[in-house]
C-alpha positions in Angstrom: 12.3 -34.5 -44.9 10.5 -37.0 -47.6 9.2 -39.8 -46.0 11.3 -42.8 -47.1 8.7 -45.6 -46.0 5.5 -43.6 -47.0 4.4 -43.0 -50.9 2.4 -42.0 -52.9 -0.1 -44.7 -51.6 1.3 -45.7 -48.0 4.2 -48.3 -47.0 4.4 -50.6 -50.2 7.0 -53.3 -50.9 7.2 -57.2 -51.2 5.3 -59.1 -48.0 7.7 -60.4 -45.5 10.8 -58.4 -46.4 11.1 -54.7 -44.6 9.0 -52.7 -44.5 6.0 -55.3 -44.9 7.2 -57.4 -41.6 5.6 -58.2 -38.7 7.5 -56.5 -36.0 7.8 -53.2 -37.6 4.1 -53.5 -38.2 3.3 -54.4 -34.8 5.3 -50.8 -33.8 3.4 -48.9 -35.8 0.2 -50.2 -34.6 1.5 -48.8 -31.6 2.5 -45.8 -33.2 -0.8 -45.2 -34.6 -2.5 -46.1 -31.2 -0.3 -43.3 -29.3 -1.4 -40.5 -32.3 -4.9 -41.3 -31.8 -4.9 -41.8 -28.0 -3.7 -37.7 -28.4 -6.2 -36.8 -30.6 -9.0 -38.0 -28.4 -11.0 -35.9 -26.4 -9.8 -36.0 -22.9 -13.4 -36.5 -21.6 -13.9 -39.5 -23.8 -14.8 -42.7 -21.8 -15.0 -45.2 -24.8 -11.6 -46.8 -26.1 -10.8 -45.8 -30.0 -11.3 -48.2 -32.6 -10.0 -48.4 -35.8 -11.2 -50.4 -38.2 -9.2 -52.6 -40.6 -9.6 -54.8 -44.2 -7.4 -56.2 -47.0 -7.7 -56.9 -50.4 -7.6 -60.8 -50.0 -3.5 -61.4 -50.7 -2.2 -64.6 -48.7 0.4 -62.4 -46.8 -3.2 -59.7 -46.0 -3.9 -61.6 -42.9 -0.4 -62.1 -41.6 0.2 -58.3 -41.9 -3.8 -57.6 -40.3 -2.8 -59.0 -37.5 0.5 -57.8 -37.0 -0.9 -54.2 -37.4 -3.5 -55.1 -34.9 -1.2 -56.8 -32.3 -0.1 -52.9 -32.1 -3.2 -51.1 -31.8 -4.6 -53.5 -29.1 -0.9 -53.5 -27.6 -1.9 -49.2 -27.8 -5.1 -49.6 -26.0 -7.5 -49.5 -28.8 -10.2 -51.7 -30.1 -9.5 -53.0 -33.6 -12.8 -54.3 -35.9 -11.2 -56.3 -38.8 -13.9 -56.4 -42.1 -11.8 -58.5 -43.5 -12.1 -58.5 -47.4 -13.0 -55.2 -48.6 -12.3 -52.5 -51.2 -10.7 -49.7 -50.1 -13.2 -47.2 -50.6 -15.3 -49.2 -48.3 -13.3 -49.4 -45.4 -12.9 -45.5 -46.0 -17.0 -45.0 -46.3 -17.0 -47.1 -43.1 -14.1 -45.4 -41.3 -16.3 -41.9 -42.0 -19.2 -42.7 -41.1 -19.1 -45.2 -38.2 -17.4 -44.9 -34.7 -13.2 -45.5 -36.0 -10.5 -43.1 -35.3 -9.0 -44.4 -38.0 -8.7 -46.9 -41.0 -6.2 -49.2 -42.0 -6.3 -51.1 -45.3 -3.6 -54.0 -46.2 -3.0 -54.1 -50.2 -1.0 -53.2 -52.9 -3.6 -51.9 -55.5 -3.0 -52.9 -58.6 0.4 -54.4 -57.5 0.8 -58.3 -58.2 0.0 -61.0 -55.5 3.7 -61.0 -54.2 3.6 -57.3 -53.1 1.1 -55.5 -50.2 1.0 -52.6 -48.9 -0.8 -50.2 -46.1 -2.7 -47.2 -46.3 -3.6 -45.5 -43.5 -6.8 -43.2 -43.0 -7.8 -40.7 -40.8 -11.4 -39.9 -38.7 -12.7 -38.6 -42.0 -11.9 -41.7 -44.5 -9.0 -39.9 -46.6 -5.7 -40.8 -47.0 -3.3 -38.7 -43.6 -2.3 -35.9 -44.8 2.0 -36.1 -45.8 3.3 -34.4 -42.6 0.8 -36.7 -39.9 2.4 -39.6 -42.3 5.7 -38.0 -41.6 5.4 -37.7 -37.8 4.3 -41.0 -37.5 7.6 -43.0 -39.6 9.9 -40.9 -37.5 8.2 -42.5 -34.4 8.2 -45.9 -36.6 11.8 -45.4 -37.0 13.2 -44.4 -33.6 15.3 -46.5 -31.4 12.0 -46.1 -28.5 9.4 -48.7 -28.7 6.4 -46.9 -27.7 5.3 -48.0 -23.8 1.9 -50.3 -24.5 -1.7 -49.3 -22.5 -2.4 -50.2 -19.1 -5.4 -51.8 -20.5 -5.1 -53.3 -24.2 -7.7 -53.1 -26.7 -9.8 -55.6 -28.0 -10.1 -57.1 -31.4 -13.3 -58.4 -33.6 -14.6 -59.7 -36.8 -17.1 -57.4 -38.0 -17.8 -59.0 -41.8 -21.5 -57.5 -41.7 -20.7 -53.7 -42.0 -20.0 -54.1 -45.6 -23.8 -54.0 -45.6 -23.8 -50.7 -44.6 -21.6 -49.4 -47.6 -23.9 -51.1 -50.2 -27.0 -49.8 -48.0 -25.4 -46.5 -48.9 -24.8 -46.7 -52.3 -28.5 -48.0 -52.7 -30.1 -45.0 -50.5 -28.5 -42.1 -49.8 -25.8 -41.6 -53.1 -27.9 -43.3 -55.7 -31.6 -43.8 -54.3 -33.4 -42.6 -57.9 -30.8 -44.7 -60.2 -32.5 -48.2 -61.4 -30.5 -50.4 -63.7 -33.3 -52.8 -64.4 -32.6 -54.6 -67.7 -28.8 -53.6 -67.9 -26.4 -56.3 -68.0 -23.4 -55.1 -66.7 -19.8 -56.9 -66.7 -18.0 -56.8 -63.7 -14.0 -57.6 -63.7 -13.2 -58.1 -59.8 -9.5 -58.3 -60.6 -9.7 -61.5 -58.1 -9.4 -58.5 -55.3 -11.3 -56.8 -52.2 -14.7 -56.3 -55.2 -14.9 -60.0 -55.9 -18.2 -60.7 -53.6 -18.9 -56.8 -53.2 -20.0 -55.8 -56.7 -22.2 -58.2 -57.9 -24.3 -57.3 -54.9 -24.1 -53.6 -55.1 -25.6 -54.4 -58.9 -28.0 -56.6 -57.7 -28.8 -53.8 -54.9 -30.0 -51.6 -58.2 -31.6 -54.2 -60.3 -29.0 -55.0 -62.6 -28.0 -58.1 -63.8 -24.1 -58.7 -62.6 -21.6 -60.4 -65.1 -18.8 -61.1 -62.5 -15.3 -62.6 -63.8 -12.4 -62.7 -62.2 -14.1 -63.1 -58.8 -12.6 -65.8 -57.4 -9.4 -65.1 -55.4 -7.0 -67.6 -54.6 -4.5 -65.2 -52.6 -2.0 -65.6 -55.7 -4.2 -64.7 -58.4 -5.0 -60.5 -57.6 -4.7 -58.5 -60.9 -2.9 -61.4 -62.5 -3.6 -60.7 -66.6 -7.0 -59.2 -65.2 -8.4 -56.1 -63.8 -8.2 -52.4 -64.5 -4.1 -53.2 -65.8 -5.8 -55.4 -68.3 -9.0 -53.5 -69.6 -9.1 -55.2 -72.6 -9.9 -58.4 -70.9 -13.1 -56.9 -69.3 -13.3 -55.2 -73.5 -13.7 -58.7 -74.8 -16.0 -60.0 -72.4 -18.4 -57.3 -72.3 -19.1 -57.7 -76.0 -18.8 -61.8 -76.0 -21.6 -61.2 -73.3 -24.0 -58.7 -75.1 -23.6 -56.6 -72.0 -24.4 -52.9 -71.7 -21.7 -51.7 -69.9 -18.6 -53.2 -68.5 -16.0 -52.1 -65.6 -12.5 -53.0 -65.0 -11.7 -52.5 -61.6 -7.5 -53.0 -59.4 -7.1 -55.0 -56.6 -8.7 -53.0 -54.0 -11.6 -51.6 -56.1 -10.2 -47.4 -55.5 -10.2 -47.2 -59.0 -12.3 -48.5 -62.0 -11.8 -48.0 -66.3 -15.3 -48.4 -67.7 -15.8 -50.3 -71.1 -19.0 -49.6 -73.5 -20.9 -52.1 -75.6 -18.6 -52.1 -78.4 -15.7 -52.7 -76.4 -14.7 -49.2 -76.4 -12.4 -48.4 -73.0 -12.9 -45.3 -71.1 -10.0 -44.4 -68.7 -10.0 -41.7 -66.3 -9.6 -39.1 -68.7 -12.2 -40.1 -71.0 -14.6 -40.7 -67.5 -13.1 -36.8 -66.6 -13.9 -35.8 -69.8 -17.7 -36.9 -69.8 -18.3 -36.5 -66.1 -16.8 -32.7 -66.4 -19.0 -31.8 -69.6 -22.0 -33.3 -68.6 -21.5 -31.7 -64.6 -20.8 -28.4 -66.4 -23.6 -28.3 -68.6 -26.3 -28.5 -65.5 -24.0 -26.2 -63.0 -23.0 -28.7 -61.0 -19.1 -28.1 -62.1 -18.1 -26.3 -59.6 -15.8 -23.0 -60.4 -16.2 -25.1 -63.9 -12.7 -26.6 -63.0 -11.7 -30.3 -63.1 -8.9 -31.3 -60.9 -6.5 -33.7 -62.6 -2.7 -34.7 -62.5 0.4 -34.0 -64.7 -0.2 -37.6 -66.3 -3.7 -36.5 -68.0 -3.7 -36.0 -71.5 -3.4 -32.2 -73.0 -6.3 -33.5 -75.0 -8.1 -33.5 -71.9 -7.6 -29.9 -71.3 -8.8 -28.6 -74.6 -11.8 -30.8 -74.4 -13.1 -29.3 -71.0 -11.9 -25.4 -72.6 -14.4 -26.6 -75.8 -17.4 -26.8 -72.7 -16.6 -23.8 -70.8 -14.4 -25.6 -67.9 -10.7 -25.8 -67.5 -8.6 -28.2 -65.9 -6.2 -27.8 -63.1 -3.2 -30.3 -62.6 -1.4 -31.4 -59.7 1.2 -33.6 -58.8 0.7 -37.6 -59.5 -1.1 -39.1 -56.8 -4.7 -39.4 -56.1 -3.9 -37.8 -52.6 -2.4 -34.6 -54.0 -5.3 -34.1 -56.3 -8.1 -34.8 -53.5 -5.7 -32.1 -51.6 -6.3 -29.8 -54.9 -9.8 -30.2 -54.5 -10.3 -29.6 -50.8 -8.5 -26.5 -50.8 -10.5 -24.9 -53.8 -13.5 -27.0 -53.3 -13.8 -28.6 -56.3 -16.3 -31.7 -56.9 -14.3 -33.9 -60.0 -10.9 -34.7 -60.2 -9.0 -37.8 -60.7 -6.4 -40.0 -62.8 -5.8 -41.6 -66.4 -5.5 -44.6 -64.3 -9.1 -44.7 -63.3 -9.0 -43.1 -59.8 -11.8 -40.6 -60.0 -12.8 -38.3 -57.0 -16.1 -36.6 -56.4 -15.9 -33.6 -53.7 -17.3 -33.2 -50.4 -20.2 -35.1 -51.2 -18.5 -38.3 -51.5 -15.0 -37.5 -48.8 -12.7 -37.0 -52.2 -12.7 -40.8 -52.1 -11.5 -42.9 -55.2 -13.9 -45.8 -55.8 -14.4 -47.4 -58.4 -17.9 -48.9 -58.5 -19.2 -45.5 -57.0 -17.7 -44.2 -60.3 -19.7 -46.7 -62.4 -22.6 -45.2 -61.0 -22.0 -41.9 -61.4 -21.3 -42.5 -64.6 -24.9 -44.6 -65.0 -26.5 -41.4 -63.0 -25.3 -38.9 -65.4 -26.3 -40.6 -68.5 -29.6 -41.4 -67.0 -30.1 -37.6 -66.6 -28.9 -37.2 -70.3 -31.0 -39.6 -71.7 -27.9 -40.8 -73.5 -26.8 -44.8 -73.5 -23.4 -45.3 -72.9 -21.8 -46.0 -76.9 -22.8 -41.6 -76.3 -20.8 -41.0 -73.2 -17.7 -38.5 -74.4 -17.9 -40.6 -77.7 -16.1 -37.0 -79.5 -13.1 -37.3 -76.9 -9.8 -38.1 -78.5 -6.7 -38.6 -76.9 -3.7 -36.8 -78.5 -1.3 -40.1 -79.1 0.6 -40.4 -75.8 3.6 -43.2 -74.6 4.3 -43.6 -71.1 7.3 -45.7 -70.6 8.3 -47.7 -67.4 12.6 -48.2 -66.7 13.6 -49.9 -63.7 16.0 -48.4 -61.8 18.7 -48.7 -58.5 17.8 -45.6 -56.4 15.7 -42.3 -57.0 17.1 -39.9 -57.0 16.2 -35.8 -57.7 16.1 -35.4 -61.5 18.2 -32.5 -61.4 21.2 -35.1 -60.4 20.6 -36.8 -63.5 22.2 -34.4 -66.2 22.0 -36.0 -69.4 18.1 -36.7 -69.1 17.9 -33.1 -67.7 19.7 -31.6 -70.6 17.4 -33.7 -73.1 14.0 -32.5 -71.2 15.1 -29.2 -71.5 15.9 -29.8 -75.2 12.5 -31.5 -76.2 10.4 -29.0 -74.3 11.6 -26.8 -76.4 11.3 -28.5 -79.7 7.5 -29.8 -78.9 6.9 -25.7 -78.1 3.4 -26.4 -76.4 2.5 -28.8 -79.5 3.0 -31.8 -76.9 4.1 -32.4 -73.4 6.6 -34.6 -71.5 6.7 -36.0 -68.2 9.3 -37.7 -66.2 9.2 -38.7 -62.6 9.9 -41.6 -60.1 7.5 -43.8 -59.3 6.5 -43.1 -55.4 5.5 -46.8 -55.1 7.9 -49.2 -57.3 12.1 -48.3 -58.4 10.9 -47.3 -61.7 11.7 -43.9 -63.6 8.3 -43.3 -65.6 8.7 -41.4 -68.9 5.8 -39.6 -70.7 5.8 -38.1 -73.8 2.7 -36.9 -75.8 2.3 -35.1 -79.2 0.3 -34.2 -82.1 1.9 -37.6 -83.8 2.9 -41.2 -83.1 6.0 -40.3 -84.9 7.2 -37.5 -82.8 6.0 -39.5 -79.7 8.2 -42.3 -80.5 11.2 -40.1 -81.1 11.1 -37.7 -78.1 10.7 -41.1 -76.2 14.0 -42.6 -77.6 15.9 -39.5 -76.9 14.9 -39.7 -73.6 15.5 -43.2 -73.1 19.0 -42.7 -74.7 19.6 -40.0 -72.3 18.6 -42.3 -68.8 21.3 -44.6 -70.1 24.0 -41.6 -69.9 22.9 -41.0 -66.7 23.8 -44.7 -65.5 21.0 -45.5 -62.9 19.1 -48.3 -65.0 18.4 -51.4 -62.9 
């Protein structure tokens, strides 16, 4: 069985209509408190914690503490952080005393939507079948029987310190950005007071905009969605390098001095040949996802890697990497993953200074970084739809996949799937010309509307 409440990214939906209400919230804080009560070591004497942040919505607190009514209801101790990216909460989850992690947000969704995500002892994302057995708790007619003694909850703001402390000495403790002027777009999410101190924490000067949230105003014409915005102001502000960065900071498109955007492929591209080239590439394989551009793949074959593709979903290629122990994978979208070292963990201002790390060790300025990598020209179109439903169902669309596949004859790809977080049928066509782009898309398109599931 396919969890119906669990994505690609967690529970995700519009705040105060089901899934994202308080009561069902509240049970699966309980849920989640009677999981990790088993997990526990029976000689434990100290109550599990779990630690929880949001990425500054109006409806993150409401849901914060419906969640938490359920783990204290459980018996656990609940530390809320408050505003914070999602990689933080995950660093934090990994490396301080939490059973668990539980961030409220929607990503890169708009201000009306939120969402949670749920993490385990290590910091990642539960794996599908814990996510499983936990909804069919969530579900079922039993309410879970609440702890002889409830938990406790606090406000713990002052452990983001201990992320940036990170970042500073352990990841990064040779990288100095003294002189570089660096443009920041916070989206008006969980990164609006976070990254222009982890700059600051490395010498730079921070060009923050879009840092002020209201609770109405996250990714709204901003943010990694909009990396043109952050395109604009990085050269309107003579700045050396710019980032554009969702909601809750897990992922982050990086913009060069002439305004020149580098999405995840572009980042994979760079990161891969310039890993490869000192050895540190390992089995000289980047991880990526069906969505990447075939472009991608040549480039990497050009510098003596290859690139291995997974389903869409930062979670499947993180699972890629664990089980062949590879150290870069990642997303077009900007959600970049680094291996053991860093707990497969998209973030995107670790990915900034990664990026910063590896040119410093090239001796190459940014305008440099994968400035020969082209994208084959590539459409990806978004319908609206009623239901999902499995593709093969769909005849029409199948008949005209088939069809195209055949017609492109490995001189361009196509892709179509569901969305696993919005009702939207995602269509992805790329070739060796706009042209043929263009038409393999309207065939398609034509084919959905046959097919009669178009919102």
């Amino acid at each position: 069985m396919k969890p119906s409440l669990f994505g690609t990214d967690g529970i995700r939906g519009q705040a105060g209509t089901y899934p994202l209400i308080p009561t069902l919230l509240e049970k699966l804080g309980l849920v989640l408190a009677a999981r990790i009560h088993l997990d526990m070591p029976e000689d434990s004497e100290q109550r599990p914690r779990v630690l929880i942040g949001h990425d500054g919505r109006e409806s993150g607190e409401t849901l914060v503490a419906a969640v938490a009514a359920g783990l204290t209801r459980g018996g656990v101790d609940v530390d809320i952080v408050g505003l914070a990216t999602t990689p933080c909460v995950a660093y934090l989850t990994f490396s301080g005393p939490f059973q668990a992690g539980v961030v409220v947000s929607a990503s890169h969704n708009p201000a009306a939507d939120n969402g949670i995500k749920l993490l385990g002892r290590n910091g990642a994302k539960l794996a599908e079948a814990v996510e499983q057995e936990l909804e069919m708790a969530l579900l079922a007619d039993e309410y879970p029987t609440a702890a002889a003694q409830a938990g406790e909850t606090r406000r713990t703001k002052n452990l983001i310190t201990d992320y940036i402390t990170w970042l500073r000495s352990e990841a990064f403790p040779n990288l100095d950005l003294s002189g570089k002027r660096i443009l920041v777009d916070c989206a008006n999410g969980a990164a609006s007071k976070m990254a222009p101190r982890v700059l600051h924490a490395f010498g730079a000067e921070a060009i923050p905009i879009f840092d002020k949230p209201d609770g109405l105003n996250i990714n709204q014409d901003c943010g990694a969605l909009h990396p043109e915005v952050a395109a604009q102001a990085v050269v309107a502000n003579g700045c050396d390098l710019g980032l554009s960065l969702d909601g809750d900071a897990d992922r982050g498109l990086l913009v060069d001095s002439s305004g020149r955007v580098l999405d995840g492929d572009v980042l994979l591209a760079g990161l891969g040949a310039s890993m490869q080239s000192r050895g540190e590439l390992a089995e000289s394989t980047v991880v990526a996802t069906v969505m990447s551009n075939l472009a991608l793949e040549q480039y990497l074959q050009a510098h003596g890697a290859k690139l291995l593709r997974t389903q869409v979903g930062d979670k499947y290629v993180a699972a890629a990497m664990r089980e062949g122990g590879y150290s870069l994978g990642g997303e077009k979208s900007g959600h970049l993953l680094f291996g053991e070292d860093h707990g497969f963990r998209g973030d995107g201002l670790y990915t900034l200074l990664r990026v910063l790390h590896c040119l410093a060790l090239d001796q190459q300025k940014p305008s440099a970084f994968a400035s020969d990598y082209r994208d084959l020209p590539q459409r990806l179109l978004n319908l609206k739809v009623r239901k999902r439903v499995p593709l093969q169902e769909l005849p029409h669309l199948s008949a005209a996949c088939e069809k195209l596949e055949k017609e492109l004859d490995g001189q361009g790809r196509i892709v179509v799937r569901f969305s696993g977080t919005e009702l939207r049928l995602r269509l992805m066509v790329e070739a060796q010309t706009t042209e043929l782009v263009e038409e393999s898309l309207e065939k398609l398109q034509q084919a959905v509307g046959k097919d009669q599931i178009l919102a």
